[in-house]
C-alpha positions in Angstrom: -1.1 -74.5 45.9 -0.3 -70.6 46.3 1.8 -71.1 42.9 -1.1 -72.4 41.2 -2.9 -69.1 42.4 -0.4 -66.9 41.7 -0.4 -68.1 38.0 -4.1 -67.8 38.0 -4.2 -64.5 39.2 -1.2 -63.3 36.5 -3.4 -64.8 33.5 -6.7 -63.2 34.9 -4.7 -59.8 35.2 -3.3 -60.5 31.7 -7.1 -61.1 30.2 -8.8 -58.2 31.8 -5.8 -56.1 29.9 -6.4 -57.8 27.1 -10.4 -57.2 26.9 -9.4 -53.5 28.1 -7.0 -52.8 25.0 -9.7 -54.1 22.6 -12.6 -52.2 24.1 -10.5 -49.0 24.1 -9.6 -50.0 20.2 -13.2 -50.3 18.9 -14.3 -47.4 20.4 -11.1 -45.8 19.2 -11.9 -46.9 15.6 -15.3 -45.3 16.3 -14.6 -42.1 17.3 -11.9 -41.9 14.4 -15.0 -42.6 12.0 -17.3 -39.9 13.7 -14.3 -37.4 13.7 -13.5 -38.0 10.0 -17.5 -38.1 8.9 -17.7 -34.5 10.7 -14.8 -33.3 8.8 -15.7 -34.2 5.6 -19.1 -33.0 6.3 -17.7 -29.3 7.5 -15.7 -29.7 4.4 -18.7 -31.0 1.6 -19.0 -28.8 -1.2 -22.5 -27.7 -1.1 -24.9 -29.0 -3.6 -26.3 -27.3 -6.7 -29.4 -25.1 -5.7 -32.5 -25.5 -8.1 -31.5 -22.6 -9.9 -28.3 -23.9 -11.0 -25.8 -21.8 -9.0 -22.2 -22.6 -8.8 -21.5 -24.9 -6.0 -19.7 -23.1 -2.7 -16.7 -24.4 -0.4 -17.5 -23.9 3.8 -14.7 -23.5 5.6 -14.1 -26.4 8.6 -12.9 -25.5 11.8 -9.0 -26.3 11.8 -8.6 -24.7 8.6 -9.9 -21.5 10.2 -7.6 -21.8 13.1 -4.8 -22.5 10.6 -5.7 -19.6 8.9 -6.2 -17.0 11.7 -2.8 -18.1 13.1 -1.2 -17.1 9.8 -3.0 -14.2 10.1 -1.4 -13.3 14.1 1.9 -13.9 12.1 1.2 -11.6 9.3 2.2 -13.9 6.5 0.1 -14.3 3.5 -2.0 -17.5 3.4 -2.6 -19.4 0.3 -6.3 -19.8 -0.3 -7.6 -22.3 -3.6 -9.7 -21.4 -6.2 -12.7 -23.1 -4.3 -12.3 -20.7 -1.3 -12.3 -17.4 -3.0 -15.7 -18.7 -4.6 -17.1 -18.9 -1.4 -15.5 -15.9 0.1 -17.0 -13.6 -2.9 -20.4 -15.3 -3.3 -19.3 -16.7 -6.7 -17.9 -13.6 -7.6 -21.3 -11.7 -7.3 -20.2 -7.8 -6.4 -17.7 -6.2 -8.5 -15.6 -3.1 -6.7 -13.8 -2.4 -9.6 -12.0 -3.5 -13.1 -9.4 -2.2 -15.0 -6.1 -3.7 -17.7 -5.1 -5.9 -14.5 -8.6 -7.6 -14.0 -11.5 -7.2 -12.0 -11.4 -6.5 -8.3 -14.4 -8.4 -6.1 -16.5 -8.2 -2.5 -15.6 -10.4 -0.5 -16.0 -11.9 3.2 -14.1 -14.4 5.4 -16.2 -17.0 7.5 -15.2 -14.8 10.5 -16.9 -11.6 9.3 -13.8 -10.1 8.1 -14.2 -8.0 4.8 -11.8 -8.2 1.8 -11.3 -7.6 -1.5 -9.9 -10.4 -4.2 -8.5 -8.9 -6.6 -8.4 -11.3 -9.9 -5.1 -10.4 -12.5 -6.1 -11.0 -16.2 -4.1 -13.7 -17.7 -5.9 -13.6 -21.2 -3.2 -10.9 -22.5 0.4 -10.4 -21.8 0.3 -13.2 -19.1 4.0 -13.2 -18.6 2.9 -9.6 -17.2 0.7 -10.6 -15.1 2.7 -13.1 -13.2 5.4 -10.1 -12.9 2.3 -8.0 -11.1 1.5 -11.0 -9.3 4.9 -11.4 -8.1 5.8 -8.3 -7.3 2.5 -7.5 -5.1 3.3 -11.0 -3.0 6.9 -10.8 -2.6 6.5 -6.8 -1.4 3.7 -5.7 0.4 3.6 -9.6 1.6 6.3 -8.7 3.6 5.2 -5.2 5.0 2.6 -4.5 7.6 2.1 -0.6 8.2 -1.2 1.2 9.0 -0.9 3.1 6.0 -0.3 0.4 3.5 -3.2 -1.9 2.5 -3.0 -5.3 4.2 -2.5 -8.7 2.2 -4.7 -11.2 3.3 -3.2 -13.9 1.0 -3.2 -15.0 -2.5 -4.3 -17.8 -4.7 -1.9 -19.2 -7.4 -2.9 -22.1 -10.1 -3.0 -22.8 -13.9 -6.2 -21.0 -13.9 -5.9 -18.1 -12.2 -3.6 -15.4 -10.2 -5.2 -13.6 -7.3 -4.8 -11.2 -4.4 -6.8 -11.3 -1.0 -6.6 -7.4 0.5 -8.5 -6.1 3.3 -11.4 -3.8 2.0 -11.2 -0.3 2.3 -14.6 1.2 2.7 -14.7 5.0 0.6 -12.7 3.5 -1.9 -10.3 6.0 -4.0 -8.8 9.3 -3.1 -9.4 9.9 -6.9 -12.9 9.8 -6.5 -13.3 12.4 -3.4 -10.7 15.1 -5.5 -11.9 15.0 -9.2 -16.1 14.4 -8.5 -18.4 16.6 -8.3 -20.1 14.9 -5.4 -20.8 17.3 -2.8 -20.8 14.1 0.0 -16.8 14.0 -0.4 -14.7 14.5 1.7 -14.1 17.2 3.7 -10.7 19.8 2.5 -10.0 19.9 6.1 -9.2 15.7 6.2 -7.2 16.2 3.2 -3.8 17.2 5.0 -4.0 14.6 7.7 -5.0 11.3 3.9 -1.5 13.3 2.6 0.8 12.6 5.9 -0.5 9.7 6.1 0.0 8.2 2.6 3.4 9.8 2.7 4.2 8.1 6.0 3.2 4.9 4.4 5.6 5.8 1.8 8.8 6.5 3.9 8.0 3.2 5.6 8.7 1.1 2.2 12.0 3.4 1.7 13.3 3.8 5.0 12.2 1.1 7.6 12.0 -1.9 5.7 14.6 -4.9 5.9 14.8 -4.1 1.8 14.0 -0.6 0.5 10.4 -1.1 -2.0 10.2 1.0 -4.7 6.2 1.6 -5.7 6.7 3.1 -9.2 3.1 4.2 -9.3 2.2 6.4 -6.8 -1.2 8.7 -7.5 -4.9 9.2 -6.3 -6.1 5.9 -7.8 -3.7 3.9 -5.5 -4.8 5.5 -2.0 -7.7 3.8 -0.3 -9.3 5.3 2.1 -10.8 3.3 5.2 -14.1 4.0 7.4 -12.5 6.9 8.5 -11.0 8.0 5.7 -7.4 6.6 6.7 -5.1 6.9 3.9 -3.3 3.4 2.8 -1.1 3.4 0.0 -2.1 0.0 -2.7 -1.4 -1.6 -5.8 2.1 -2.8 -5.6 2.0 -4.5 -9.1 5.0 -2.6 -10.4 7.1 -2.2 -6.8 10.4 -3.8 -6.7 13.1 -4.8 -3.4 16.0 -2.9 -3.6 18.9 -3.4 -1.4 19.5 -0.2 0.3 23.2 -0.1 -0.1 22.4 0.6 -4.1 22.3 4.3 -5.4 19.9 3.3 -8.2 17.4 0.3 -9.7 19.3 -1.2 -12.8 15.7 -1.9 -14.6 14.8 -0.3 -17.6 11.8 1.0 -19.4 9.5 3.1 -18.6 7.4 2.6 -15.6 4.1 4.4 -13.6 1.5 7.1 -14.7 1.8 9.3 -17.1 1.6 12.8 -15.4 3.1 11.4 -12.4 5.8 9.7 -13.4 9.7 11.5 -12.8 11.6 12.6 -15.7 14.1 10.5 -15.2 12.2 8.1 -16.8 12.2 10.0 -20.1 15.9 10.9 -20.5 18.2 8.1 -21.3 21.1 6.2 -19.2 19.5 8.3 -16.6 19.6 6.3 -12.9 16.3 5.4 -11.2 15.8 5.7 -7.4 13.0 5.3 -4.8 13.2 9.2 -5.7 10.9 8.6 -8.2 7.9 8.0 -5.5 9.0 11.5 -4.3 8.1 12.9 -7.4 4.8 11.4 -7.9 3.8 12.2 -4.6 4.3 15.6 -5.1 2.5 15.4 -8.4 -0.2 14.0 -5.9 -0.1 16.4 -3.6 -0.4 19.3 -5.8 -3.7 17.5 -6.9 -4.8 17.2 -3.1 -4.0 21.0 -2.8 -6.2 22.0 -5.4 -8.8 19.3 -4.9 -8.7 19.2 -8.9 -6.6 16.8 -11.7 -3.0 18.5 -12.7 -4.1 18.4 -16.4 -6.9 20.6 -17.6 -7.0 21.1 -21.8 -8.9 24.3 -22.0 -11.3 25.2 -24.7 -8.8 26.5 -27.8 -6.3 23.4 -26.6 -4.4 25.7 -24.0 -3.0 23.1 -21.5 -3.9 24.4 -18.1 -0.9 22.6 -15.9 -1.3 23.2 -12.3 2.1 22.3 -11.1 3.4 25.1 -13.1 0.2 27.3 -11.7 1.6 26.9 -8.6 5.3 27.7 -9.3 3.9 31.0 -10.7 2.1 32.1 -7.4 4.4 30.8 -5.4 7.4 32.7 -7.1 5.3 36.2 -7.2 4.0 35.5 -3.7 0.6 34.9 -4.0 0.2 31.2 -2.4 -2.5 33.1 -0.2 -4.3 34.2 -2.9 -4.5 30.8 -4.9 -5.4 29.2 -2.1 -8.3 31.7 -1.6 -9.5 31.4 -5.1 -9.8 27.3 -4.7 -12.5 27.5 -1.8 -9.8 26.8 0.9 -10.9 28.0 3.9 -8.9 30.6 6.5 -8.4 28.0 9.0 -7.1 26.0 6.8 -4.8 28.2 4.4 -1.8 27.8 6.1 -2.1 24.0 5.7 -2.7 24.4 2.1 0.4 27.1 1.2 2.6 24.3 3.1 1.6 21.8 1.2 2.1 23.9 -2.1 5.6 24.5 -0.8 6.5 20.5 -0.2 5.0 19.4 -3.3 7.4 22.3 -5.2 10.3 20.1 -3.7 9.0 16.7 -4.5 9.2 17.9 -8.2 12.5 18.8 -8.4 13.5 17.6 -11.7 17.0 16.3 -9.6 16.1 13.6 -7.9 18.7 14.3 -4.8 17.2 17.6 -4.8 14.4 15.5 -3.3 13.6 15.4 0.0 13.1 11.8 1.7 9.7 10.8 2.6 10.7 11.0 6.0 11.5 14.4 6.0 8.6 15.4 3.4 6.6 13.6 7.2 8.2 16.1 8.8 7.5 18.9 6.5 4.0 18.4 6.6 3.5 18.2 9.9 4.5 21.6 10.3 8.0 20.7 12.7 10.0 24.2 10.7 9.8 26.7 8.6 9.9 25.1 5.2 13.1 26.4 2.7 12.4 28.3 -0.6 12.3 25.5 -3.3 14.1 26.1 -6.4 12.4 26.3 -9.8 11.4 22.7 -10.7 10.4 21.5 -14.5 13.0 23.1 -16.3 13.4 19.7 -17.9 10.3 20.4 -19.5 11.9 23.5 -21.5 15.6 22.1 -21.7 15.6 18.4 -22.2 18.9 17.0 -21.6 20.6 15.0 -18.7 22.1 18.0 -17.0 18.9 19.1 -16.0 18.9 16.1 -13.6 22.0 17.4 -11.9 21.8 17.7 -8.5 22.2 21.5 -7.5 24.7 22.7 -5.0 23.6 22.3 -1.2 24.9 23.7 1.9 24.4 21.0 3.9 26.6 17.9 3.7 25.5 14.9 2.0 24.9 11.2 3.9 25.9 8.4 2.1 22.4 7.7 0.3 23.1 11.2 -1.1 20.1 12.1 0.7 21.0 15.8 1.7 20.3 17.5 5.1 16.8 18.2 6.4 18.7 22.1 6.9 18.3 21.7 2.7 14.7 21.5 2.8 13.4 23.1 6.3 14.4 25.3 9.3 13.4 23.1 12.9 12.1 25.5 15.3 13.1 26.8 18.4 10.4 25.4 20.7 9.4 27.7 24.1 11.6 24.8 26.2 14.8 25.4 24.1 14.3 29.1 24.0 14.0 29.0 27.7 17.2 27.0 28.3 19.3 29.3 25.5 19.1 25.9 23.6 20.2 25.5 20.2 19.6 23.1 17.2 22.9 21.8 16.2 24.1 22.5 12.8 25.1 19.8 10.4 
């Protein structure tokens, strides 16, 4: 009798399991459905308003997590076609255009300003998708204060674009060369040229792979909210491994008028020297709050590099920097950042300083060395104007020089206290 019992209470045990397992399924199968139908309803392409405007894409929730976890790794995320629609309103506010495309407004779902930057594939696409390259696998791989943060990109047989964060004022061009009396104050100016040139030494000197921008100038700062410097457009930069003296590419490449003249002479090597040089070009341009090329009414060409070199050398910095508007306060500034620029231009490119030191320069850490006499290239074309002039200092391995070459560190109250002394190289 208990065995009959027993075996009654096993089956029992065994049904209510049984009935358990296929309430639990068809709820399961349920919630599965509700799940999916409130996916593919965060995901539904909008309809077609009555006025016939092009459909938008929302965003569902796990692809935003997706995305902002990308975004904690600093990696650039991969956005379709259908996105950047809806992150730009359809495209509907243009920042800017020029022979690489168009450059829109955008926003993320999170509130999160951008700017997609749309490459023009209609002529010389294989150029294009060299630009498009180049921008992803460098600054993709950078994050620095002063360098313009990639968002992501968007890749298909359509289209090639780039997802930066926006920079609010736009340009530097824009605050040196207008006549808008709202600009920008000179005062800011020496903090936006440290700054762009620390975002500079940070692609040739702290990065896994040294990245050569090509095209440094005023067009390719953006300035942020608070007019933060951050260096752009990397559409021409190229990795170079560090233990090279020189990039093996040829043809010419950058501005013209800011541009090194190694670039002009033949079987000539090209360095990330050459963003020395256009940097100086820039900052002359940032000193005198005015483009470097002026063509004066009988077709005189008013060149203020070689303006500069003309003060400098008779000693009247003070007196140039008077005649541009700078004020007292902030003459001294302006004469030292003559003084760098003079040796950014070098026409020998190890007669350069490094970005790191051009920092240092700028900041004010010494007393800055007389430069020599740059552009003679411009009166003696020929190789051996590139020749890198006799130093005092010994050379590192990069051929980079001393920082004795280019400035004097100074002997601060502690060290003159303590009878300490810089050591010499």
């Amino acid at each position: 009798m208990s065995t009959v019992f027993r075996l009654a209470g096993i089956i029992g045990t065994v049904l209510v399991l049984v009935i358990i397992g296929i309430i639990a399924c068809t709820f399961g199968r349920k919630m599965g459905r509700g799940i999916v139908s409130e996916l593919r309803h965060a995901t539904a392409i909008v309809p077609p308003t009555s006025n016939g405007e092009v459909q938008l894409w929302e965003m569902d929730a796990p692809t935003m997590e997706r995305f902002l976890k990308d975004m904690a790794k600093e990696k650039p995320v991969r956005f379709t076609a259908q996105q950047l629609c809806s992150f730009t309103a359809n495209y509907s506010k243009v920042l800017g255009s020029g022979g690489f495309g168009i450059v829109y407004k955008g926003q993320f779902p999170n509130g999160v300003k951008i700017a997609v930057k749309v490459l023009n594939r209609n002529l010389h696409e294989k150029r294009a998708e060299e630009q498009f390259m180049a921008e992803v696998s460098t600054i993709g791989r950078t994050y620095h204060k002063n360098l313009v943060r990639l968002y992501g990109f968007s890749y298909d047989h359509l289209m090639s674009a780039l997802v930066y964060e926006f920079m609010e004022n736009g340009s530097l061009d824009k605050y040196l060369f207008s006549d808008d009396t709202q600009g920008i104050e000179w005062n800011k100016l020496p903090e936006v040229a440290i700054g762009t040139a620390k975002g500079i030494a940070y692609l040739h000197e702290e990065c896994q792979q040294r990245i050569i921008h090509y095209d440094i100038k005023p067009g390719n700062v953006l300035l942020d909210v608070n007019f933060n410097p951050k260096v752009v457009d990397f559409g021409l930069a190229k990795l170079c491994n560090k233990d090279n003296t020189h990039d093996s590419s040829i043809g010419y490449k950058g501005t013209p008028g800011y541009s090194a003249p190694e670039f002009l002479l033949n079987n000539c090597p090209i360095t990330h020297k050459c963003d020395v040089y256009s940097f100086g070009m820039l900052l002359f341009e940032i000193v005198g709050r005015r483009r470097n090329t002026r063509v004066g009414s009988a077709d005189s060409l008013d060149w203020f590099p070689k303006h500069v070199w003309e003060e400098y050398e008779k000693g009247g910095l003070t007196t140039m920097t008077l005649s541009y508007g700078i004020e007292e306060k902030d003459r001294e500034r302006a004469q030292r950042m003559a003084m760098v620029a003079l040796w950014c231009v070098q026409d020998s490119p190890e007669a350069r300083p490094p970005m790191s030191t051009v920092v240092k320069m700028l900041e004010g850490e010494g007393e800055i060395m007389p430069p020599p006499k740059p552009f003679r290239y411009l009166y003696s074309v020929g190789n051996s104007m590139l020749n890198p002039p006799t130093f005092t200092g010994n050379s590192s391995d990069n051929n980079e020089g001393t920082n004795s070459n280019w400035y004097k560190e100074r002997t601060t109250t502690i060290m003159a206290k303590y009878e300490i002394q810089i050591a010499s190289s």
